[in-house]
N, CA, C and O atoms as CSV, one atom per row, in Angstrom:
chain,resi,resn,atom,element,x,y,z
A,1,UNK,N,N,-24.412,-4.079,18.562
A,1,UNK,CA,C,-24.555,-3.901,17.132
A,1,UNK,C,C,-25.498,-4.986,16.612
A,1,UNK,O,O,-25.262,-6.183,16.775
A,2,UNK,N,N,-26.884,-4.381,15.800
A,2,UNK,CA,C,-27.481,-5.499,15.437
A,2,UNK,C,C,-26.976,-5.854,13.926
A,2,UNK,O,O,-26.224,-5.256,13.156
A,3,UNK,N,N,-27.751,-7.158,13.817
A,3,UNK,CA,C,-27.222,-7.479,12.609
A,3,UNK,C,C,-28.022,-6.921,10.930
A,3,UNK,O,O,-27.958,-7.342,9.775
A,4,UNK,N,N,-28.775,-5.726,11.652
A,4,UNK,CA,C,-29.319,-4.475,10.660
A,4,UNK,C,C,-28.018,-3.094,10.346
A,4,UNK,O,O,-27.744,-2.577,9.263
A,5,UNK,N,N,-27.544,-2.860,11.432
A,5,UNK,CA,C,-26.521,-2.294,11.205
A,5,UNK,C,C,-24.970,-2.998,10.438
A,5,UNK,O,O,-24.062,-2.364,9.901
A,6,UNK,N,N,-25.080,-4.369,10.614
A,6,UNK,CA,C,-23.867,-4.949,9.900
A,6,UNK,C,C,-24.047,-4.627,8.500
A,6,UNK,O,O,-23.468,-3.823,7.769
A,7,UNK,N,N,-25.210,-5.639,8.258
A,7,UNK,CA,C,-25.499,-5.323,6.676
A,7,UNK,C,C,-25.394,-4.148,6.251
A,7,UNK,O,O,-24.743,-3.964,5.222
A,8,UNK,N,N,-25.988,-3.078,6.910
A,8,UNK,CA,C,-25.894,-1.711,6.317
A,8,UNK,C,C,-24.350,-1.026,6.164
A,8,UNK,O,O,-23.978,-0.215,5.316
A,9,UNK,N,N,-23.595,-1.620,7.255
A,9,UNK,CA,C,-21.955,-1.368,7.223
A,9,UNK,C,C,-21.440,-1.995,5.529
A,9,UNK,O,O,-20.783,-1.508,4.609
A,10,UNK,N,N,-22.216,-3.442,5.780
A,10,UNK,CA,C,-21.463,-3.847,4.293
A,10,UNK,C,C,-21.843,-3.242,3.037
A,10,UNK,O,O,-21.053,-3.181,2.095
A,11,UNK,N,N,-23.020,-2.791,2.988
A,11,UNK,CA,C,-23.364,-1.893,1.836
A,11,UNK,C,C,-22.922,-0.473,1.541
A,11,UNK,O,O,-22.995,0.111,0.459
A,12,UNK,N,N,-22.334,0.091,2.980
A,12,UNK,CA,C,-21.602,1.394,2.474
A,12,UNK,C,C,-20.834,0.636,2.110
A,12,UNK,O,O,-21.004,0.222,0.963
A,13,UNK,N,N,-19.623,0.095,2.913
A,13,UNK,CA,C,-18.472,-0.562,2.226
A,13,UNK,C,C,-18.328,-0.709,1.075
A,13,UNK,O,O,-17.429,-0.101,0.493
A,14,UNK,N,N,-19.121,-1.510,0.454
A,14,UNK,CA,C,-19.269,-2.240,-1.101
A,14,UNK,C,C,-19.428,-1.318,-2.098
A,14,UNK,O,O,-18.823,-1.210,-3.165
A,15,UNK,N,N,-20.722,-0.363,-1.407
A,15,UNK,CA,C,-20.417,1.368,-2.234
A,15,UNK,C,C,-19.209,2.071,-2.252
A,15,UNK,O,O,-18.700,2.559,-3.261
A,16,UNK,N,N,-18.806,2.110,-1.232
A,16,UNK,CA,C,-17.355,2.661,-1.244
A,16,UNK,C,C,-16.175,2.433,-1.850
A,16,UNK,O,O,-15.378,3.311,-2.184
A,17,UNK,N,N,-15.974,0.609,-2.085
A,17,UNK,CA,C,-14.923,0.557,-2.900
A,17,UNK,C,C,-15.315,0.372,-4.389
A,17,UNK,O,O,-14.587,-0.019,-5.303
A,18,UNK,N,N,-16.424,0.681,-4.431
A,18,UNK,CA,C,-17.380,0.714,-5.924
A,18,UNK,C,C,-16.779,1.586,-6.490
A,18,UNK,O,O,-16.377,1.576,-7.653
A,19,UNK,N,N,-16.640,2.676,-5.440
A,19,UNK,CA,C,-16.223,4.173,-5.851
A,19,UNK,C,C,-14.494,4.183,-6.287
A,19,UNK,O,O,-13.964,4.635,-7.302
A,20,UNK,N,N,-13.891,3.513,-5.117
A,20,UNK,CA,C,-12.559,3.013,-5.731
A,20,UNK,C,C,-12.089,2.675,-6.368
A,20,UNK,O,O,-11.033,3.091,-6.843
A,21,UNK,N,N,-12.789,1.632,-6.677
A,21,UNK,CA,C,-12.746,0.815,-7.950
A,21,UNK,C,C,-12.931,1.307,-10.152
A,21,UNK,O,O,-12.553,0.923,-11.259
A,22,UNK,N,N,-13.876,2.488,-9.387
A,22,UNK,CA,C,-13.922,3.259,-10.690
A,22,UNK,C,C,-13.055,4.224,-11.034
A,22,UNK,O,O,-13.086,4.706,-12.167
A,23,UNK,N,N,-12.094,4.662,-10.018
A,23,UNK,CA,C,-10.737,5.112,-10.196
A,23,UNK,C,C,-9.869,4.842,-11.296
A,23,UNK,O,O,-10.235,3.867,-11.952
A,24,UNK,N,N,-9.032,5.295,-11.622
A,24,UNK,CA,C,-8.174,5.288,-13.019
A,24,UNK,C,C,-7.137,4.015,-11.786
A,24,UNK,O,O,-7.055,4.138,-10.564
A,25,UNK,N,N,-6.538,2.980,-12.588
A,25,UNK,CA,C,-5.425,2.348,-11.954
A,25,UNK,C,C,-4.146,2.944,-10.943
A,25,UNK,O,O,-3.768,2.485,-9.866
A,26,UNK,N,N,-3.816,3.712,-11.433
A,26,UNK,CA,C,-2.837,4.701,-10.538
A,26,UNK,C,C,-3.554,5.417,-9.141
A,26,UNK,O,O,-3.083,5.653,-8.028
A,27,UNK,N,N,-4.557,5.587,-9.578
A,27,UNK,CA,C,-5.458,6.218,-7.792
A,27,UNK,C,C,-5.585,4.782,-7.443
A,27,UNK,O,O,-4.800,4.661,-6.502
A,28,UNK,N,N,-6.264,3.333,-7.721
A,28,UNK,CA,C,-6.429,2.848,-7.273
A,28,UNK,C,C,-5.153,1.594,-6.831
A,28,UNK,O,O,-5.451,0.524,-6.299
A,29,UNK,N,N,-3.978,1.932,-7.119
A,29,UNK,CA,C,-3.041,1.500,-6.233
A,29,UNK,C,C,-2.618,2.148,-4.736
A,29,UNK,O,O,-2.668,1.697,-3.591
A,30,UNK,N,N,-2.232,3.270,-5.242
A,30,UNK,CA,C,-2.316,4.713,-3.952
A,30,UNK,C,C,-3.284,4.383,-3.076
A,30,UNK,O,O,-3.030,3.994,-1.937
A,31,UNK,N,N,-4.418,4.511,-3.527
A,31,UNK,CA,C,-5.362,4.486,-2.446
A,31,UNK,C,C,-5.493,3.010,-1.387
A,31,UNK,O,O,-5.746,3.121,-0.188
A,32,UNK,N,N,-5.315,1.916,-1.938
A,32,UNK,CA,C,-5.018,0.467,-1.502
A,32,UNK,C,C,-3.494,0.615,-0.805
A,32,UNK,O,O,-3.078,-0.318,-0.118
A,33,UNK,N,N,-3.005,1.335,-0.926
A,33,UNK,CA,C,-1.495,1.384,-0.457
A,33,UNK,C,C,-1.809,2.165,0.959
A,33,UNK,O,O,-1.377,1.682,2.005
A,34,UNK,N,N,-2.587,3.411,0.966
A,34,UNK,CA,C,-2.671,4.546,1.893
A,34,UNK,C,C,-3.821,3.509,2.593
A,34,UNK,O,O,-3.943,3.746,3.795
A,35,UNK,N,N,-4.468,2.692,2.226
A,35,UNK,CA,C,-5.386,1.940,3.180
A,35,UNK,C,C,-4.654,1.154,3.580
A,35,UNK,O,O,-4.456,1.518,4.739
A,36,UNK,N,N,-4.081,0.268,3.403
A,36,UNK,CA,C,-2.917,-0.520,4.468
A,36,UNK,C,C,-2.387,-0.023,5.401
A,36,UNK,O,O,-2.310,-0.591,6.490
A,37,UNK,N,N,-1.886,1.214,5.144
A,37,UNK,CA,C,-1.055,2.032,5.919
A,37,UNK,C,C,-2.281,1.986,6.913
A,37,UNK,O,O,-2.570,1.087,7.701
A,38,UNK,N,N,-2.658,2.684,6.775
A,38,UNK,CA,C,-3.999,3.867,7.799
A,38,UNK,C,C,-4.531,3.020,8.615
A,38,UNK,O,O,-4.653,3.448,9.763
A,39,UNK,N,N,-4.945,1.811,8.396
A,39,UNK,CA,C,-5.676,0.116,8.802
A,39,UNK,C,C,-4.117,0.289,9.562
A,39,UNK,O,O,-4.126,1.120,10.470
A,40,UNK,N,N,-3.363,-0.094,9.417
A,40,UNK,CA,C,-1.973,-0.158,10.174
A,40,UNK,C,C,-2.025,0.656,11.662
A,40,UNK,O,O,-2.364,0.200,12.754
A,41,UNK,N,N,-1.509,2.202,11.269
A,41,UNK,CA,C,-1.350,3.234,12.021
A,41,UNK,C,C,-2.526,3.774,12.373
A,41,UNK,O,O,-2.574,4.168,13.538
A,42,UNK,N,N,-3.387,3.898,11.788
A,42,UNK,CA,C,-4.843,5.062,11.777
A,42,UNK,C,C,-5.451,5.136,13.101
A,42,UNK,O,O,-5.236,4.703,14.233
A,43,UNK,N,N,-6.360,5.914,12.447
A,43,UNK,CA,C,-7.127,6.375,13.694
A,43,UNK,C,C,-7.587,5.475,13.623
A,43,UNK,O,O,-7.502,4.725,12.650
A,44,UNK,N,N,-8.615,5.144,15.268
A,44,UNK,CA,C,-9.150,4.631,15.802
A,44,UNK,C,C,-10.683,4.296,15.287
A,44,UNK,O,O,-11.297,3.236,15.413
A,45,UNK,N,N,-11.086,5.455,14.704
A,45,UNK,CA,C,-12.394,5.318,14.252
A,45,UNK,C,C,-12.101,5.439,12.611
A,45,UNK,O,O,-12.880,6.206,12.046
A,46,UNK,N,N,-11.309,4.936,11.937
A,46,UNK,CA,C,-10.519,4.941,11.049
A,46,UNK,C,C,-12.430,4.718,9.797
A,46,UNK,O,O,-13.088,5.536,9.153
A,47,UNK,N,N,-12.635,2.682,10.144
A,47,UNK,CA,C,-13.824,2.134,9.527
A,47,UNK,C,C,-14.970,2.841,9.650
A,47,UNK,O,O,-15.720,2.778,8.676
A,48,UNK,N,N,-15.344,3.540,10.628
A,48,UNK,CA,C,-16.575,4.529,10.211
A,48,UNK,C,C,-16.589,5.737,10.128
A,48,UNK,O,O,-17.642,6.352,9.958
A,49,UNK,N,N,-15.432,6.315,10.229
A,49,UNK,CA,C,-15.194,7.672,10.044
A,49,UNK,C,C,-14.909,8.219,8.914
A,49,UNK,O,O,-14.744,7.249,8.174
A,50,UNK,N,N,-14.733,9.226,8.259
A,50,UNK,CA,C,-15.065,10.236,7.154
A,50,UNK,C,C,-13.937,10.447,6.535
A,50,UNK,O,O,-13.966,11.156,5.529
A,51,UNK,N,N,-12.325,9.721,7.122
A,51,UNK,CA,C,-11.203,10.038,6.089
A,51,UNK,C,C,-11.677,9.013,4.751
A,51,UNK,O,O,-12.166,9.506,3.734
A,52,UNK,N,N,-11.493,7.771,4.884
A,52,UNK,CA,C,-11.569,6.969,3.982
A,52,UNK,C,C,-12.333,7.654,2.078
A,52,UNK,O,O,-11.906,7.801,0.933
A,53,UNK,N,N,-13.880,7.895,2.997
A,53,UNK,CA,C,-14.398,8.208,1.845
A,53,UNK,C,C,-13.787,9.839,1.349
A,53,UNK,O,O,-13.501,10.321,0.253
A,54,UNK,N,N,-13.767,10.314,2.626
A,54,UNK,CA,C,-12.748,12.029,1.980
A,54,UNK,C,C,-11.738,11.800,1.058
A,54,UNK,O,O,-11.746,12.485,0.036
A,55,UNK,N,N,-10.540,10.655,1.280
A,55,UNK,CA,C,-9.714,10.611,0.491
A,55,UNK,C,C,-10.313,10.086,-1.519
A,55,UNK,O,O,-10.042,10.774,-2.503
A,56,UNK,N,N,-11.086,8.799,-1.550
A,56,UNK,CA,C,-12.334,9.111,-2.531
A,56,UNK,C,C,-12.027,10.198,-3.525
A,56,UNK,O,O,-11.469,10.320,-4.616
A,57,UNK,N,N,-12.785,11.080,-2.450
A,57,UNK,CA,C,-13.624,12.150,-2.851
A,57,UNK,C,C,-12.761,13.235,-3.510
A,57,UNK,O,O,-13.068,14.001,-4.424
A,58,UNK,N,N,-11.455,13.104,-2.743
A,58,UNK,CA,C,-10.064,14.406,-3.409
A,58,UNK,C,C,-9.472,13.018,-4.411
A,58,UNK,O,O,-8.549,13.818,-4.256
A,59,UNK,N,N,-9.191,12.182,-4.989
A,59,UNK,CA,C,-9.214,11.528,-5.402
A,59,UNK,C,C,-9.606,11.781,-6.656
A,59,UNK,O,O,-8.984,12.258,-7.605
A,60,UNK,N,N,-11.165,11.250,-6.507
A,60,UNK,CA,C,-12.133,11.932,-7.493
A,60,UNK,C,C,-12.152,13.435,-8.096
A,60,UNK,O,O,-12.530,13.638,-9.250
A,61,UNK,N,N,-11.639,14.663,-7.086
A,61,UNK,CA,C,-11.774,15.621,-8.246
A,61,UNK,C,C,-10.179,15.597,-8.693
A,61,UNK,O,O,-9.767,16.322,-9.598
A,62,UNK,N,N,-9.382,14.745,-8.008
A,62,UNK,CA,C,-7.968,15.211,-8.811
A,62,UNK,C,C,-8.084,14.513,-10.139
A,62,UNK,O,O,-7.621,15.332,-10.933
A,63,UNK,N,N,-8.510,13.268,-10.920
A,63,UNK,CA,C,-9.325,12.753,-11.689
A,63,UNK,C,C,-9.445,13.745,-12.712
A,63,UNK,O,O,-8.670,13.989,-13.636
A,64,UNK,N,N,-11.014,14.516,-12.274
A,64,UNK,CA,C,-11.908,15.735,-12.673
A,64,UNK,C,C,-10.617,16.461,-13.465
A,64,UNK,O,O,-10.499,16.588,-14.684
A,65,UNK,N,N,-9.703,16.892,-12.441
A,65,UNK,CA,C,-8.871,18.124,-12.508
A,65,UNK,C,C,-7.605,17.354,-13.779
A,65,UNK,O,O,-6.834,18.185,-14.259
A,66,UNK,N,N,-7.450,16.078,-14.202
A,66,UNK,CA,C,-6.538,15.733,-14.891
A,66,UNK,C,C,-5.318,15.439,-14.478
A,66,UNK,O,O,-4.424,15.313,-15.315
A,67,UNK,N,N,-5.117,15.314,-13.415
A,67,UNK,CA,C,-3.959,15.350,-12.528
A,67,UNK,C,C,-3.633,14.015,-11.843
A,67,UNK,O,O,-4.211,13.498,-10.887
A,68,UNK,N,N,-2.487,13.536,-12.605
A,68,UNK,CA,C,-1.626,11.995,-11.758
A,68,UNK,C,C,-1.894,11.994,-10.155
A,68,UNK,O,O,-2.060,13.004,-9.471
A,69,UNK,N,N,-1.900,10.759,-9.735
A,69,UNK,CA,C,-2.034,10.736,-8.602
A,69,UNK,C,C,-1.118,11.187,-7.474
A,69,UNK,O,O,-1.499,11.719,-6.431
A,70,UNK,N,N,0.391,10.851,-7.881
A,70,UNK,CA,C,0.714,11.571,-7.456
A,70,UNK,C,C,1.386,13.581,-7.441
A,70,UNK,O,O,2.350,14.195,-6.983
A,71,UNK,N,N,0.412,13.823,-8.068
A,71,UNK,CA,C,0.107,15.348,-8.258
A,71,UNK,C,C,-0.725,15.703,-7.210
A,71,UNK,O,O,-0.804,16.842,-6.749
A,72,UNK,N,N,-1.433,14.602,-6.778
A,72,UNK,CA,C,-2.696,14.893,-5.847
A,72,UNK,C,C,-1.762,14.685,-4.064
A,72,UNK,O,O,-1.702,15.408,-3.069
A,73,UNK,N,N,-1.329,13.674,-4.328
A,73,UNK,CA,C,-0.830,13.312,-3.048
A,73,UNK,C,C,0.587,13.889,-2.781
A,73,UNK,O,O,1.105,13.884,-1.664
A,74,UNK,N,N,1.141,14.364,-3.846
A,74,UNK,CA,C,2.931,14.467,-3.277
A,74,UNK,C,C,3.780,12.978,-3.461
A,74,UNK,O,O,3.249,11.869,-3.529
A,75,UNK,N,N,4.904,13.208,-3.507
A,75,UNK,CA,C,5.796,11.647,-3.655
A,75,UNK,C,C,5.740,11.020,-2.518
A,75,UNK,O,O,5.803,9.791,-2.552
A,76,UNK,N,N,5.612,11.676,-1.287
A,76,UNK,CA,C,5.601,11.046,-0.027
A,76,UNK,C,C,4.281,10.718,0.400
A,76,UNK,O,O,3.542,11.578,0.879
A,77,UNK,N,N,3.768,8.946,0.188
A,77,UNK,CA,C,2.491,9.236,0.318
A,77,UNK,C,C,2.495,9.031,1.922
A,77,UNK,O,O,1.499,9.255,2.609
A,78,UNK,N,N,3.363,8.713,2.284
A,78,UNK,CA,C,3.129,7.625,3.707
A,78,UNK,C,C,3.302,8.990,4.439
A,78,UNK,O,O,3.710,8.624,5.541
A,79,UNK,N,N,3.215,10.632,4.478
A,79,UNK,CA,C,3.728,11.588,4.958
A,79,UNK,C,C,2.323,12.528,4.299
A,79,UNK,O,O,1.776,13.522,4.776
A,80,UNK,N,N,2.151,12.092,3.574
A,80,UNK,CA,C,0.200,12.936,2.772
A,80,UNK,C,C,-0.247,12.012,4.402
A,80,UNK,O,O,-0.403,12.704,5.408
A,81,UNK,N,N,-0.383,10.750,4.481
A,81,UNK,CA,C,-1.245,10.363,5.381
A,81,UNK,C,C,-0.943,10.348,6.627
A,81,UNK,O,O,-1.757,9.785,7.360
A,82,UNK,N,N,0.304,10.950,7.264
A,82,UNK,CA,C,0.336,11.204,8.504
A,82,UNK,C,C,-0.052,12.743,8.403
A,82,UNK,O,O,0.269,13.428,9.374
A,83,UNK,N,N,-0.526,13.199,7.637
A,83,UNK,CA,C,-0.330,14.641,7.816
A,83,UNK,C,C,-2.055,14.896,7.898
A,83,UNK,O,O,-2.671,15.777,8.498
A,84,UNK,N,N,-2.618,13.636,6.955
A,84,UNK,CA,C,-4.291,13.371,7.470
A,84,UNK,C,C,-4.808,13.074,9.073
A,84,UNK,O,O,-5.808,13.471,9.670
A,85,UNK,N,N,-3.564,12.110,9.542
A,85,UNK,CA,C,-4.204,11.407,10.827
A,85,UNK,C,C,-3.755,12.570,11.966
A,85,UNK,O,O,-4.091,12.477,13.146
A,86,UNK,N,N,-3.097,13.470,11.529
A,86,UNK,CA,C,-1.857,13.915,13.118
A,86,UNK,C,C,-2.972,14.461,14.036
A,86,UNK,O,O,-2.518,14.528,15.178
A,87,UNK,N,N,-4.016,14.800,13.991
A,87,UNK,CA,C,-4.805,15.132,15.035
A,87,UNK,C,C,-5.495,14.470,15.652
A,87,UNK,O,O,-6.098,14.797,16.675
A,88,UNK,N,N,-5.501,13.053,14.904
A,88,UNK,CA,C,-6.657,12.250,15.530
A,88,UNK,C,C,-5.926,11.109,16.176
A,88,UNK,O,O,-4.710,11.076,15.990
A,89,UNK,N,N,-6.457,10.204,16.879
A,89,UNK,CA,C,-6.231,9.135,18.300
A,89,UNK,C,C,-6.166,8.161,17.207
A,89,UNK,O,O,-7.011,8.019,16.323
A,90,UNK,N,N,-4.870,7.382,17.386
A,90,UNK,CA,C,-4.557,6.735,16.942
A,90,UNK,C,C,-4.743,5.264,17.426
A,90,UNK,O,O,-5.315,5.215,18.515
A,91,UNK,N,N,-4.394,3.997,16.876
A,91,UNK,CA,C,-4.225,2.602,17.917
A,91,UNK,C,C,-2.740,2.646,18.331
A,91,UNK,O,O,-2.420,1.615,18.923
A,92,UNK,N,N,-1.594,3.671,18.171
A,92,UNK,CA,C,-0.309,3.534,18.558
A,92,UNK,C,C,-0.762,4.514,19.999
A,92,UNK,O,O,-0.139,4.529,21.061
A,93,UNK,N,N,-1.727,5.115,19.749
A,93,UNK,CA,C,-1.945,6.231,21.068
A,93,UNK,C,C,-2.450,5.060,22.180
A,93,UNK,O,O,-2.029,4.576,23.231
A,94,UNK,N,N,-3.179,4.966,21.621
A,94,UNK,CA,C,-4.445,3.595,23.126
A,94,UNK,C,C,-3.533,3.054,23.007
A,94,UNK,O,O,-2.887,3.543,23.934
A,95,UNK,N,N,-2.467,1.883,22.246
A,95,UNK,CA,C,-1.586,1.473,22.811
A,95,UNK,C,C,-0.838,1.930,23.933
A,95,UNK,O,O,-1.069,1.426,25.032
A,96,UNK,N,N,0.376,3.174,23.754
A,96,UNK,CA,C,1.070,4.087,24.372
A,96,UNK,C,C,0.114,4.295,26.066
A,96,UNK,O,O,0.590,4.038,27.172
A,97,UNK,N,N,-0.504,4.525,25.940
A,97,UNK,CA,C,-1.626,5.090,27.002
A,97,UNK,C,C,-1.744,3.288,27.924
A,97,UNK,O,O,-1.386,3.252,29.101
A,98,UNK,N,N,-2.044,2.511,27.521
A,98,UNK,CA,C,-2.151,1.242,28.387
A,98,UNK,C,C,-1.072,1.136,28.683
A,98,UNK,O,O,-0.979,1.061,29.908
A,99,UNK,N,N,-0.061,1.083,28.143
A,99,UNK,CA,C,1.185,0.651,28.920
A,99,UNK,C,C,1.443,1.504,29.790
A,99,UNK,O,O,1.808,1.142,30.909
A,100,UNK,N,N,1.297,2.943,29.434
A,100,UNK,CA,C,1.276,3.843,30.722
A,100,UNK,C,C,0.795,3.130,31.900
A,100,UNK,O,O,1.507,2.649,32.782
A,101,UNK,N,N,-0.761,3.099,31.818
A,101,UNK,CA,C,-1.207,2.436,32.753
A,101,UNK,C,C,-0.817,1.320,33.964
A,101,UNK,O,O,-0.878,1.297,35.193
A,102,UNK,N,N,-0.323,0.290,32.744
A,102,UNK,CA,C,-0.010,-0.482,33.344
A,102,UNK,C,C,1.627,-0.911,34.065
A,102,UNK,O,O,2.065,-1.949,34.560
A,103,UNK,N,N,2.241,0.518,33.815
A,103,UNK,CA,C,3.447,1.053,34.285
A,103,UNK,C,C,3.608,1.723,35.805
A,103,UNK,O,O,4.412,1.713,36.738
A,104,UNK,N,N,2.140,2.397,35.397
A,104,UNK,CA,C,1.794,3.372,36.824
A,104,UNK,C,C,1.065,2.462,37.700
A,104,UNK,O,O,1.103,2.979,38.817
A,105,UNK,N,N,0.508,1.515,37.742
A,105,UNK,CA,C,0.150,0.139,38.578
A,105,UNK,C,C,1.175,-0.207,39.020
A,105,UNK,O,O,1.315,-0.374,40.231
A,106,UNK,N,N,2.037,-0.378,38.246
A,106,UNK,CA,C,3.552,-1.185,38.242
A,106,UNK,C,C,4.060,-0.970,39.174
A,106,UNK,O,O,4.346,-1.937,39.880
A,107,UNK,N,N,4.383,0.251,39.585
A,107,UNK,CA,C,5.216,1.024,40.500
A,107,UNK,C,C,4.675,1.298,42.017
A,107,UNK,O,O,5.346,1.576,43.011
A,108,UNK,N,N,3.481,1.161,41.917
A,108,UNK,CA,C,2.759,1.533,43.235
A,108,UNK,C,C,2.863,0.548,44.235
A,108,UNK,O,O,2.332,0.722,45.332
């Protein structure tokens, strides 16, 4: 990774929570809440991949649409965002998977 691509990482970034940031207060707790989580549990390619700003983006038209945040998400947010990640490779998966590994070494 050069340090042309960092900078350019930090400028989506900075755009991105630009975008957050212009959120009504109530999206922008949710959304800081569902990013802890996700940074927590998430996928793997969590930082350059396309949920982050997707969530944004439904965000943004629930906004549009007049609708509380949680109207957008459901009461269960921590269950909106497993229901985002369930297909994708998680760090509890590559976890799970090394210890395999190093289980099936184990034994041999």
């Amino acid at each position: 990774m050069s340090i042309q691509d960092i900078i350019e990482g930090k400028k989506q970034w900075r755009a991105h929570m630009a975008r957050v940031k212009a959120l009504p207060p109530d999206y922008q707790i949710v959304y800081k809440e569902m990013q802890k989580y996700l940074f927590k549990v998430g996928p793997v390619d969590l930082p350059d991949g396309p949920l982050l700003p997707g969530i944004v983006d439904f965000f943004e038209e629930g906004v549009a649409a007049g609708k509380g945040v949680l109207e957008v998400t459901g009461t269960d947010v921590a269950a909106f965002c497993d229901d985002l990640i369930k297909d994708s490779r998680t760090y509890a998966d590559a976890y799970q998977e090394s210890i395999g590994k190093e289980s099936g070494t184990a034994e041999k």
